[in-house]
BAMILUM-66846 format. One record per residue: residue in three letters; x, y, z of N, C-alpha, C, CB in turn. Coordinates in steps of 0.02 Angstrom, whole numbers, plus 50000, padded with zeros to 5 digits. Glycine has a CB too. Layout:
! residues N
AlaXYZXYZXYZXYZ
...
This chain:
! residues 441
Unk450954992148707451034993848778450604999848795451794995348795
Unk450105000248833449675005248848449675004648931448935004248808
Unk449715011648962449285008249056448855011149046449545009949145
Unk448485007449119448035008449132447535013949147448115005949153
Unk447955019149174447845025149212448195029449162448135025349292
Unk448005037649136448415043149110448405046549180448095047749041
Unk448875046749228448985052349267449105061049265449385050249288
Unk449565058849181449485068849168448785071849160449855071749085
Unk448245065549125447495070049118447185068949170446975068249059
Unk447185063549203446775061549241446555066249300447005055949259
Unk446015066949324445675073649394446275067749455444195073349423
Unk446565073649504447055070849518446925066249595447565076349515
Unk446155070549614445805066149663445615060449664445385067849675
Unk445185060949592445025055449554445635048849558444925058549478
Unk446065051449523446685044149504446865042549570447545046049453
Unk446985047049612447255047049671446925039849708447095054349706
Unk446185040749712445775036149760445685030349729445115038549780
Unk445805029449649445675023949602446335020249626445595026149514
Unk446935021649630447425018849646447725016149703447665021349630
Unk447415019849755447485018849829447115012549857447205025249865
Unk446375016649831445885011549858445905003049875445425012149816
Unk445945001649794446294991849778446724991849818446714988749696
Unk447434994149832447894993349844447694992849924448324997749811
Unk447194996649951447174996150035446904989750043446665001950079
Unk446214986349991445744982150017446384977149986444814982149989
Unk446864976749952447244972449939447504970250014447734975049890
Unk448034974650046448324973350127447694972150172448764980650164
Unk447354975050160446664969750220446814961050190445384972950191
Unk446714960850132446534952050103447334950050131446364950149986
Unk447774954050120448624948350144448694947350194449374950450134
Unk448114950350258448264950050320447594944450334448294958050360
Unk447124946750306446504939150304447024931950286445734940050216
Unk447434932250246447644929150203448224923750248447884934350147
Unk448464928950301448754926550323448324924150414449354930750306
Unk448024928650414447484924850479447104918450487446944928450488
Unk447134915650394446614910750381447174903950432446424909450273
Unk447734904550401448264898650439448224898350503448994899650430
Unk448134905350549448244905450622447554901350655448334913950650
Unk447064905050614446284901850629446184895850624445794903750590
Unk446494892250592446404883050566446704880550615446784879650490
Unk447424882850605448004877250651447824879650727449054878950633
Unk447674884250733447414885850803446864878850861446874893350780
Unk446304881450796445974878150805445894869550811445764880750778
Unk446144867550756446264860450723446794857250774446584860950638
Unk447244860050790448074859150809448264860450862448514862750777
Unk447724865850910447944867150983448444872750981448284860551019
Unk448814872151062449504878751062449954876551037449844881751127
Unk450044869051042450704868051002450734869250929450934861251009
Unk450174869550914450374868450820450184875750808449784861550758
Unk449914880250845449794886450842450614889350855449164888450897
Unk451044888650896451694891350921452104888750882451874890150989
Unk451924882650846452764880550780452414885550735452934869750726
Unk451854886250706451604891150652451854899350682450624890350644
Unk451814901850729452104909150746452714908550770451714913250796
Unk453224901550771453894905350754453914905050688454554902550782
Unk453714899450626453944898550593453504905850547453994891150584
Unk453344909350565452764912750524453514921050561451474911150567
Unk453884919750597454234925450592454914925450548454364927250658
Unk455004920250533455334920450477455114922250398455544915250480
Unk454444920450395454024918850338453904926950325453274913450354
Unk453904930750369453474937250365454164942450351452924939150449
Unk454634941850360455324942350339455284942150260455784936250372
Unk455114935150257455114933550166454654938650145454774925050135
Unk454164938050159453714943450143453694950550128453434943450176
Unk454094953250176454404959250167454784960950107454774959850215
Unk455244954150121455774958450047455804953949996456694960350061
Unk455014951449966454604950249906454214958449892454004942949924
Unk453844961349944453674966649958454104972549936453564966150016
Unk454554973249968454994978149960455174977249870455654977050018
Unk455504971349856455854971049785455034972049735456404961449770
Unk454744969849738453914973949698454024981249691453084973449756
Unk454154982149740453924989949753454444994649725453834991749836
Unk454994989149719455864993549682455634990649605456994988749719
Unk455414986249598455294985449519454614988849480455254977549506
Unk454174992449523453544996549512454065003249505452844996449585
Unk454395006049534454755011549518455175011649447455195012549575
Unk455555005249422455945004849376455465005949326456324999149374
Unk454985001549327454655000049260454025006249264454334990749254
Unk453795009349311453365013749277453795019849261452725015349320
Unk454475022649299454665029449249454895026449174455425034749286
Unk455035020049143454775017549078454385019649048454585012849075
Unk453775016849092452965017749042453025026049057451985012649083
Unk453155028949110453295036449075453435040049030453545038549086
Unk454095036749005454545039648982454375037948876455295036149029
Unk454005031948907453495030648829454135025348792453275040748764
Unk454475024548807455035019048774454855010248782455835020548820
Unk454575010248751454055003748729454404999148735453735003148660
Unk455054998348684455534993048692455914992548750455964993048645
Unk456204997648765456594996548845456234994748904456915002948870
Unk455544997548896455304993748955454944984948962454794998648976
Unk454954983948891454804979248866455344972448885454714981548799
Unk455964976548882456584971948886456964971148961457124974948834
Unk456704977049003456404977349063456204973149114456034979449054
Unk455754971749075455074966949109455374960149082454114968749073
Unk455604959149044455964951749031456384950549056456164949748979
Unk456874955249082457364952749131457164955149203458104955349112
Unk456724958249219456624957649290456324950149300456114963849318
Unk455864945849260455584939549262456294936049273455134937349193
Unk456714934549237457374932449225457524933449309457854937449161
Unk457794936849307457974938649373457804935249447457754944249373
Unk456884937049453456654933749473456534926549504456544935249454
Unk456374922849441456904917449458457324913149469456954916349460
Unk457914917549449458384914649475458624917949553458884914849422
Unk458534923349570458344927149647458094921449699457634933349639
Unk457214918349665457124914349717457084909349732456854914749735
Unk457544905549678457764899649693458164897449740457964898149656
Unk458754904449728459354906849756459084906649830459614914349726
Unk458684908149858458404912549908458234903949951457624919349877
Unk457864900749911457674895149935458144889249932457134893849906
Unk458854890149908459244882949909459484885049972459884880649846
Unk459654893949997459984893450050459584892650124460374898850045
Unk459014895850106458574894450161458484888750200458064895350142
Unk458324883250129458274876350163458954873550171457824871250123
Unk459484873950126460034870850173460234873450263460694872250128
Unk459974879750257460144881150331459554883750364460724886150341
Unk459144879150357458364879150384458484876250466457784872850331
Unk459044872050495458894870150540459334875450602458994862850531
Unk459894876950573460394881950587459784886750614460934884850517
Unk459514890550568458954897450571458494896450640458324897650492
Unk458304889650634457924889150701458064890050765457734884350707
Unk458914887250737459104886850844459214896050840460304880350885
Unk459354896250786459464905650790458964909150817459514909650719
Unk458534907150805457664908350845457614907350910457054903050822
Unk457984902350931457994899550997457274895150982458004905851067
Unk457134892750939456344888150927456414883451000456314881450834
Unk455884881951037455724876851081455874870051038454944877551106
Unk456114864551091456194857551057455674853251051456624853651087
Unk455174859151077454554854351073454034856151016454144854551145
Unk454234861150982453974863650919454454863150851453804870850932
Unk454944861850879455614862350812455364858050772456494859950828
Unk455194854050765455004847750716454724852650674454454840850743
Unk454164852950715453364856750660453564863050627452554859750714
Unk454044866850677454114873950640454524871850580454524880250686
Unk454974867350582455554865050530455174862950461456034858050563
Unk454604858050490454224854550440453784859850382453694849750485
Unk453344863550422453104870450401453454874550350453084874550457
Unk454204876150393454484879850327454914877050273454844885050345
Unk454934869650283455094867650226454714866850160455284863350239
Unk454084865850206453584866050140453484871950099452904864450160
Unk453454876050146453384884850134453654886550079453734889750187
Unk454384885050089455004888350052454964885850002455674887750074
Unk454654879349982454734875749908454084879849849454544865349921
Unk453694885749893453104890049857453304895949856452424890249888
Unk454054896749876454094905449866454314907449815454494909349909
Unk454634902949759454614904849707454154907149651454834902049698
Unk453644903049674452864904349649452524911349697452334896049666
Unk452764910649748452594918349767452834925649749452684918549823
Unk453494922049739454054930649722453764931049642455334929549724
Unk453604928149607453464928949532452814931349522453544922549494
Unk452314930349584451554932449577451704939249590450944928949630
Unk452274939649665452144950249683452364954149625452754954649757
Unk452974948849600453334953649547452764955749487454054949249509
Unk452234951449465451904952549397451174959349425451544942649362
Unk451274958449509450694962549539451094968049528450384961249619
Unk451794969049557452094975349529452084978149463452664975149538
Unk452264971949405452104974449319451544980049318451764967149265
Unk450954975949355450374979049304450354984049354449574974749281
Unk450304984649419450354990249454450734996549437450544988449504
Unk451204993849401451584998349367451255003349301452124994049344
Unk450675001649261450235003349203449725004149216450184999749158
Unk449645004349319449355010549335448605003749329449505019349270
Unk448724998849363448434992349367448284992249430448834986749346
Unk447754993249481448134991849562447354987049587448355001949628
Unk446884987349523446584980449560446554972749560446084980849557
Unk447074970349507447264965549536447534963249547447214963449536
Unk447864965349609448154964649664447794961549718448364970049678
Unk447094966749724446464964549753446284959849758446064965949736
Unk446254957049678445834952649655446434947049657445434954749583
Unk446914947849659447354941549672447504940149761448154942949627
Unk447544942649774447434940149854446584939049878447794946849909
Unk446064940449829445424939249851445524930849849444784942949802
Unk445594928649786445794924249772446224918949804445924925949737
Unk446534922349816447174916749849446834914349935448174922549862
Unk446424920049965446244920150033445634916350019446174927350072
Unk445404915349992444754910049967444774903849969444574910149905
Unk445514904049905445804896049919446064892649975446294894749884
Unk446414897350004446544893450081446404894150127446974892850105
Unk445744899450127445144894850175444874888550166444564897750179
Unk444744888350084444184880650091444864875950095443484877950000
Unk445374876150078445684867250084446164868150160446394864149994
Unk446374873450159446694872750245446404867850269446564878750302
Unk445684868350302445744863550352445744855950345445284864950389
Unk445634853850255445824847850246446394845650256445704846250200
Unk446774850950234447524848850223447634848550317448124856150167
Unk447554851650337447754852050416447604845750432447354857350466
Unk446854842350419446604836150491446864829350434445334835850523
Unk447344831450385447604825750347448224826550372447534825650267
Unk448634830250373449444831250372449864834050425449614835350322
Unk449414837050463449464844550515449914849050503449624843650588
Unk450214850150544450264857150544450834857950433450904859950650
Unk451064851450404451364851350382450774853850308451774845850401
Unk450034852350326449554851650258449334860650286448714843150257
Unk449434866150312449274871650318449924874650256449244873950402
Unk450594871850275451054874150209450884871650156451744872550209
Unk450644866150147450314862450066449924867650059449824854050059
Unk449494867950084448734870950059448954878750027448074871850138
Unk449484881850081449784889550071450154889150002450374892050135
Unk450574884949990450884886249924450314881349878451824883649919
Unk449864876749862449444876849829449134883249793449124873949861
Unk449094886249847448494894549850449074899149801448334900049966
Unk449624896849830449924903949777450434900049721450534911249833
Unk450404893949701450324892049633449764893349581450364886249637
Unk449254893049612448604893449583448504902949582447964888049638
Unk448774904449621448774914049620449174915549559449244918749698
Unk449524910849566450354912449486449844912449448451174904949453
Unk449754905749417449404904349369448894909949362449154898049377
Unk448434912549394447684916349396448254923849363447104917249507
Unk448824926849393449164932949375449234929449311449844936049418
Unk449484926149292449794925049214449354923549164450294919249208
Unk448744921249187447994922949140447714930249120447354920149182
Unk447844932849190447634938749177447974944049125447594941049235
Unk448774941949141449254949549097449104946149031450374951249113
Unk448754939949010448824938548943448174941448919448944930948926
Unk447534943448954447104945948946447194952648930446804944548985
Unk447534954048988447564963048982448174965748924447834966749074
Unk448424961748906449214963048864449114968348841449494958148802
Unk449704971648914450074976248947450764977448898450214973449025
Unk451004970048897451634971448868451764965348838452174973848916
Unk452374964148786452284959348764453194956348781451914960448688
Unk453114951248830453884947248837454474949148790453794939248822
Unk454974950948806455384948848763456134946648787455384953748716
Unk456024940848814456484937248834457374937548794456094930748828
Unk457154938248741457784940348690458204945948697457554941448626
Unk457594949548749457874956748755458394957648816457254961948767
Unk458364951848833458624953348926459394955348899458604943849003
Unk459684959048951460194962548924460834963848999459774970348885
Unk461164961448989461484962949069461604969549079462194959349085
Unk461824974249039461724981249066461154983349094461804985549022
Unk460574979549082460214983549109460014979849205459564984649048
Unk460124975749205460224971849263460574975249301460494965949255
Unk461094978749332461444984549359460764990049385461994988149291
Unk460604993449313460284996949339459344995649388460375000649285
Unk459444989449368458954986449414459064986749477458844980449403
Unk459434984949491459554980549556459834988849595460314971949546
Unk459994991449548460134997949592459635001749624460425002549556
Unk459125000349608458335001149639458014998349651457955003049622
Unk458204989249644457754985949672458154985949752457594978449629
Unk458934982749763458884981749804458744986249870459234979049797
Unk459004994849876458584997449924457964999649934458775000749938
Unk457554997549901456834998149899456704991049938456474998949816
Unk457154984349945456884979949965457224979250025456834975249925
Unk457744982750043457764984650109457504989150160458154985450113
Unk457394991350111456724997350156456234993850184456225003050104
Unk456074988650136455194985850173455694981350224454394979350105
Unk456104978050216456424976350277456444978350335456854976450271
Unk456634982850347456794986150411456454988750453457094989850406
Unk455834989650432455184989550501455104981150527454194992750463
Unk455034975650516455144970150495455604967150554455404970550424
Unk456304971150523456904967750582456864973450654457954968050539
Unk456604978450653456454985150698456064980850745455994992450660
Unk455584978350724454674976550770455144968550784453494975850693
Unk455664966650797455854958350828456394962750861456144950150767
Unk456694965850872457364969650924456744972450971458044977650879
Unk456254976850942455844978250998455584972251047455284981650972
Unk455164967651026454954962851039455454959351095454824959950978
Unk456204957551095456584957651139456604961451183456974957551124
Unk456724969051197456644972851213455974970351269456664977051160
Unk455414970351257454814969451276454624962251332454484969251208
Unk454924958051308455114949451349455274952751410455894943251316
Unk455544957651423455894958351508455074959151532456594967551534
Unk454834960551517454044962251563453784957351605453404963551518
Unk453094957951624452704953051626452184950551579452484953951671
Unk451814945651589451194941351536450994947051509450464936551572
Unk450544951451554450034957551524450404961451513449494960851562
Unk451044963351515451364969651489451244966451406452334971551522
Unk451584960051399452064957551337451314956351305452724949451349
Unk450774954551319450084953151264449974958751262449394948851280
Unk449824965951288449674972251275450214976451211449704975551350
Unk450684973151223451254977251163450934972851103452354975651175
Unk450794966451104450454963651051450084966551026450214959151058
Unk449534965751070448854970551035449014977251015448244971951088
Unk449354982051055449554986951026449844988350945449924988051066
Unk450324981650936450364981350862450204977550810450774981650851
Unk449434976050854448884973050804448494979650792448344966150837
Unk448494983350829448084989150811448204992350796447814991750833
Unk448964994750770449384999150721449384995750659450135000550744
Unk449174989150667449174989850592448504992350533449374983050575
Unk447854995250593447164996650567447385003950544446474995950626
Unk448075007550584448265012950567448805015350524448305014850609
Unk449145007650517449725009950449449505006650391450585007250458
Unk449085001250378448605000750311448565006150272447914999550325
Unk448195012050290447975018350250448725022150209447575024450313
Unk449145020950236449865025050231450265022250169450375023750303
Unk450155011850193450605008650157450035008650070450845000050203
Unk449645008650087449435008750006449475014449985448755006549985
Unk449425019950001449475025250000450205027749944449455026650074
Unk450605024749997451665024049957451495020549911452485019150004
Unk451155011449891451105008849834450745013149771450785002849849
Unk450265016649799450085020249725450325027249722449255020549708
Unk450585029249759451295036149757452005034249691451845035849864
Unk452035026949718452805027249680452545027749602453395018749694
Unk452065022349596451755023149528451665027749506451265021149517
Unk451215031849517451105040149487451725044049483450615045049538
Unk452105043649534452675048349538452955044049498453055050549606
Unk453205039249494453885035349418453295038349355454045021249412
Unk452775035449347452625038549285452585045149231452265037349290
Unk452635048549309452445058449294453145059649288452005064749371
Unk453605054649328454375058749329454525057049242455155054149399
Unk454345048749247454655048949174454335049349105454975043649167
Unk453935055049134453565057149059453735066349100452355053149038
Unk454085066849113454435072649148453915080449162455135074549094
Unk453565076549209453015081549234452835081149299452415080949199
Unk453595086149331453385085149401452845091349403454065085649460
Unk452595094049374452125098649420451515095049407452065107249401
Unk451365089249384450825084649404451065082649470450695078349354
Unk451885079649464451835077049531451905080249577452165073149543
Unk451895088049591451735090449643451115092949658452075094049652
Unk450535090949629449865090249623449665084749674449685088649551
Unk449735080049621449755072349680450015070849739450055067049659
Unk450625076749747451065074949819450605079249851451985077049831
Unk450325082849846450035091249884449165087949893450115101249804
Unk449065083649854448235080949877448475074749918447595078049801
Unk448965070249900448945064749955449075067850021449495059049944
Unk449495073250023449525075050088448985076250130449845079550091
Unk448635080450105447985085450128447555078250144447565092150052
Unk447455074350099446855070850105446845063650153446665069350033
Unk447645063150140447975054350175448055059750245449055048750127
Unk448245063750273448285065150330447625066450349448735069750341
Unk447245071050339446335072450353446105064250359445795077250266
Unk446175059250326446065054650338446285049350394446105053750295
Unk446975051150396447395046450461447115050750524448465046650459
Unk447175054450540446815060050573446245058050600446665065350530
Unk445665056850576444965054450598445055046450604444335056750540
Unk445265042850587445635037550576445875036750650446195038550518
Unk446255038250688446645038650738446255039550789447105042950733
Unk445865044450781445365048750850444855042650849444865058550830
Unk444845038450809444275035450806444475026750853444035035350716
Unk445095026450836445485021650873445735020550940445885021450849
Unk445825028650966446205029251000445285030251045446925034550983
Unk444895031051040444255033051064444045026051093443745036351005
Unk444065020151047444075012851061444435007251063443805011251037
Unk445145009851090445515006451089445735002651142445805009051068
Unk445185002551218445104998251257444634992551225444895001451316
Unk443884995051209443514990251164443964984251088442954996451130
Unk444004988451054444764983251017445244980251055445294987350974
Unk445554980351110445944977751145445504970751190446254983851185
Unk444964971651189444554965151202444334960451157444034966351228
Unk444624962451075444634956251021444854953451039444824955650966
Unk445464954851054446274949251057446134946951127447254953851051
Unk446204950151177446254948351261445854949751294446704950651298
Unk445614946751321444724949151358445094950251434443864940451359
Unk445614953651440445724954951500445774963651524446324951051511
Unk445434966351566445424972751592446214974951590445084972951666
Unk446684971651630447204973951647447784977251580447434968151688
Unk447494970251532447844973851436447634978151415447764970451367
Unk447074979751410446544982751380446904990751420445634978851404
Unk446944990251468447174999951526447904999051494447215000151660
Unk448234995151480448904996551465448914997751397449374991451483
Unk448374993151338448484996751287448365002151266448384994751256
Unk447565004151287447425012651310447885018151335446985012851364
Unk448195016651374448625022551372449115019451309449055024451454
Unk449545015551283450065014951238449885019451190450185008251213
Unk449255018951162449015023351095448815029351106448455020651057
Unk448745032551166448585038351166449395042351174447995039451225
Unk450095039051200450455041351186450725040551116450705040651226
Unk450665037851067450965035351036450355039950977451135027151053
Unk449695040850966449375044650949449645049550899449165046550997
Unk449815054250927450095058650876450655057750808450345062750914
Unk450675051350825451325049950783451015046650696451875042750837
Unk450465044250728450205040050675450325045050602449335037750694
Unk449835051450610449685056450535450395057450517449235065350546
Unk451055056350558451705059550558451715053150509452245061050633
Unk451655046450530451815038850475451675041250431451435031650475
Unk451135044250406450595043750351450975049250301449695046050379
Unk451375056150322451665060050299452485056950259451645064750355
Unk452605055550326453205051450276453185047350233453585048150301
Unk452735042350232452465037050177452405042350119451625032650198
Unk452145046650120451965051250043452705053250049451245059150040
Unk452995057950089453635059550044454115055650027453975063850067
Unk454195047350069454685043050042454275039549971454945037150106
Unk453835039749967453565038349897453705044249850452785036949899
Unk453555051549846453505054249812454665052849806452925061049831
Unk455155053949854455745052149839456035045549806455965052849887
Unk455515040549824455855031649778455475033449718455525021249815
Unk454705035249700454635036549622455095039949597454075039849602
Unk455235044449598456085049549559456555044449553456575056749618
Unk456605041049599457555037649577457525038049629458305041249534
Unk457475041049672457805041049769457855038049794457625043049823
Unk457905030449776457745023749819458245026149889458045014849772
Unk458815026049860459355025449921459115031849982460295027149884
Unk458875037449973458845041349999458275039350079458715046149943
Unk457545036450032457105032550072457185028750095456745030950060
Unk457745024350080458275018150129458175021050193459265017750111
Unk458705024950165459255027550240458705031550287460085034650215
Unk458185036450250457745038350327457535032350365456985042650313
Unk457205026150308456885021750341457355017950405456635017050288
Unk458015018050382458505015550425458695021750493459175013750371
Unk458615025850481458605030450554458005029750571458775038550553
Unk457485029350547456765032150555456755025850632456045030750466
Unk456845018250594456755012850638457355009250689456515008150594
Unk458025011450660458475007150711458895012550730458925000150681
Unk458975019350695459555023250729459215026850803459875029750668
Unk458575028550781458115031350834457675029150862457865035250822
Unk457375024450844456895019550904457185016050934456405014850886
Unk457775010850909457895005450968458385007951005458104998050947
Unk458915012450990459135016251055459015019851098459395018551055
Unk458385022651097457905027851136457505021151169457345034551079
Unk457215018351156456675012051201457165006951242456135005951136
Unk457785003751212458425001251260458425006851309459235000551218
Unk458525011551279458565018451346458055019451401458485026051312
Unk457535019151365457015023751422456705017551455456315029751382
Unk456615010551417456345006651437456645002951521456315003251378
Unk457365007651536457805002251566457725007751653458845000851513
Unk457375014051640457465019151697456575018251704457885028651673
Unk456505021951748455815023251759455245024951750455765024451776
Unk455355023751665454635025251616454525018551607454675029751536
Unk454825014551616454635005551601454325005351517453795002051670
Unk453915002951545453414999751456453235006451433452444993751464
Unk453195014551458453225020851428453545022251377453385024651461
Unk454145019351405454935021951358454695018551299455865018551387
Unk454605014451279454365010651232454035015451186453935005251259
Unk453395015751212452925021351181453275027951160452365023451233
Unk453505029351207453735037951197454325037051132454215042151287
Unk454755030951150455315031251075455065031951022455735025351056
Unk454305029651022454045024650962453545032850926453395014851001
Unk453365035250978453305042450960453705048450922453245044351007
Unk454325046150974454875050050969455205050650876455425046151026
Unk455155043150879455275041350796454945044750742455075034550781
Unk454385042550764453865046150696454075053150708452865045350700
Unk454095057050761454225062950741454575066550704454275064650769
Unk455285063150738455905064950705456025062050626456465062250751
Unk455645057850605455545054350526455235059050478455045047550526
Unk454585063550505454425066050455454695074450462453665064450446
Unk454945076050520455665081350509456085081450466456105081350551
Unk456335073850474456905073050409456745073850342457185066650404
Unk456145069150334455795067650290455755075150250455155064250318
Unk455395078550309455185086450254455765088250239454755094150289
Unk456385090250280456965093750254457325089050183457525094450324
Unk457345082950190457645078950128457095080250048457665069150157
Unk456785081650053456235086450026456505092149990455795089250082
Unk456595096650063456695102150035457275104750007456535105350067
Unk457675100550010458605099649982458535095049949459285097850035
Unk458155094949911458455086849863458395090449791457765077349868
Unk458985085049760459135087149689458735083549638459865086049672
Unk458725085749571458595080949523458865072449495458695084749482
Unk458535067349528459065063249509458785059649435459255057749573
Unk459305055349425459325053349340458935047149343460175051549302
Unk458615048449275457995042949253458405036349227457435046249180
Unk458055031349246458335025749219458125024249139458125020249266
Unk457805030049130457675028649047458205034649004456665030449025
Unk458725035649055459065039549017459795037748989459065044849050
């Protein structure tokens, strides 16, 4: 068992950008990855087969999340391990988080599809898309097992301080379903865009499970799985995978919220959070290679590395979100004519981001300290901001303001309001927080 990365020697700029970097051009490829479907069926399929694919793609992105989230709780478990240098425990670890795994998403998928049709009217799906959206995610759901087992092995090696391929597995996967999408589409429709998608990430499994046999990281030991240690899994996987949740279920209450408008109000909030995501990219990879360094430094018990690493991501991920922002917010009528070539979106999204502006470097701050708190053990702690951060204080402030005479403002200003008050908390939970206990102890 060796990783990849030594963070105690390593120049801390250095590891810093080696780890970040993959991990950003990684979320560019999952969002290509996922544009390749909209671009085909769009095209191939018209509005109707474009509108069963974006309801059924808001459920899907749900899944996504808390495949996402549980990665990101099992990158914390298993690197204060490889910290902590206990070869066998993390060894036995990694065999029952696989274990786990799938039986999680099987679990995940008997209930899905038995109440696949239930979920839809819950959607309120049109009857004139229900077929296709139904059809779509049935296919879907029969590949997420092959998906939850690819993030989980991207988390392994990410964990040993691994973070390009990740890269290189969504390069991959976004490759494959460009070239057969559109066969599968003008053969099957909208039903051969889900073939082609779980094709892509069977063939992604397979490509991860070539690779850890190449790189052997660690060596299985299925013999080892141990139910005590299952407890302490799940005690960090599961609020780490509610965390990625809850921006997720936050951005569909807003979205309601938003329907009272008109056409150009409701496509301008769109674009608006098509163009937050050119500004929370930098942040979210940012937390993926935070937890890593921080589980590894905690559990080789050297936080004054990790207050090295917390004290340069800051300086450098904010200096960066920073120019980042001015640079967006400078062209963010021009970007607003990707999506909608209409003047009237374009003035409404322009002002949205210039209020909303200051908040961004505030994202980017909290991302480092709820990373530098879930690497330690803190999962639960980074829960619960994330859970004020998005539903105790945004959607009651935007219900609020949105309903008096700031209209589509209130919106903005909550959404401001949030980030502010997040990385307030954020610093004070910081500055009161205790030592918590290693799972290698």
């Amino acid at each position: 068992m060796r990783p990849d990365s030594n963070f105690v020697e390593s120049d801390t700029k250095s590891a810093l950008f080696r780890m970040s970097l993959p991990l950003f051009m990684a979320i560019i490829l999952m969002l290509a990855y996922g544009l390749v479907d909209s671009i085909w069926v769009g095209n191939l399929l018209g509005q109707g087969g474009y509108a069963a694919l974006t309801t059924a793609g808001s459920i899907s992105i749900l899944l996504y999340a808390l495949t996402t989230g549980i990665g990101n709780g099992t990158a914390i478990v298993i690197s204060q391990l490889i910290g902590s240098g206990d070869k066998e425990k993390t060894e036995n670890v990694i065999g029952t988080v696989l274990v786990l795994s799938v039986l999680f998403a099987l679990f995940v998928v008997l209930i899905l599809e038995c109440f696949l049709h239930q979920i839809l009217i819950l959607f309120q799906t049109s009857e004139d898309i229900f077929a296709d959206a139904g059809s779509y995610l049935s296919i879907f759901l029969t590949g997420y097992a092959f998906l939850f087992l690819y993030m989980q092995l991207t988390a392994i090696y990410r964990s040993f301080g691994d973070p390009v391929f990740q890269m290189k597995g969504m390069l991959v996967g976004t490759i494959i379903n460009l070239v057969i999408d559109p066969f599968f589409i003008k053969k099957f429709g909208i039903s051969g865009a889900a073939i082609a998608t779980v094709l892509s990430q069977v063939l992604c499994l397979i490509f991860a499970i070539m690779y850890g046999m190449k790189k052997s990281y660690f060596r299985l030991r299925f013999a080892g799985v141990k139910t005590d240690l299952i407890g302490q899994i799940v005690k960090t996987v599961i609020p780490a995978s509610m965390q990625n949740c809850i921006p997720a279920v936050s951005s569909m209450i807003m979205v309601i919220l938003v329907n009272r408008f008109d056409v150009t109000t409701i496509a301008a909030y769109g674009v608006v959070k098509n163009i937050e995501n050119i500004l929370f990219y930098p942040a979210m990879a940012m937390y993926m290679a935070l937890i890593t360094i921080v589980g590894q430094l905690y559990g080789a018990r050297r936080n004054d590395r990790i207050k090295d690493y917390v004290s340069t991501a800051l300086l450098y991920g904010s200096a960066f979100e920073i120019g980042l922002t001015c640079v967006v917010l400078a062209f963010s009528a021009q970007i607003s004519y990707a999506f909608v070539k209409e003047t009237a979106v374009a003035a409404v999204v322009s002002r949205g981001m210039k209020i909303i502006g200051a908040g961004y470097v505030c994202y980017m701050i909290t991302s480092i300290l709820t990373a530098h708190m879930a690497g330690m053990g803190r999962v639960k702690r980074s829960m619960i901001l994330m859970f004020v951060y998005y539903i105790v204080i945004r959607i009651p402030l935007a219900a609020l303001f949105v309903r008096g005479t700031l209209a589509l403002d209130g919106i903005w200003i909550a959404m401001l309001v949030s980030h502010l008050a997040a990385v307030l908390i954020a610093g004070m939970l910081e500055y009161f927080s205790r030592k918590p206990r290693l799972l290698a102890e």
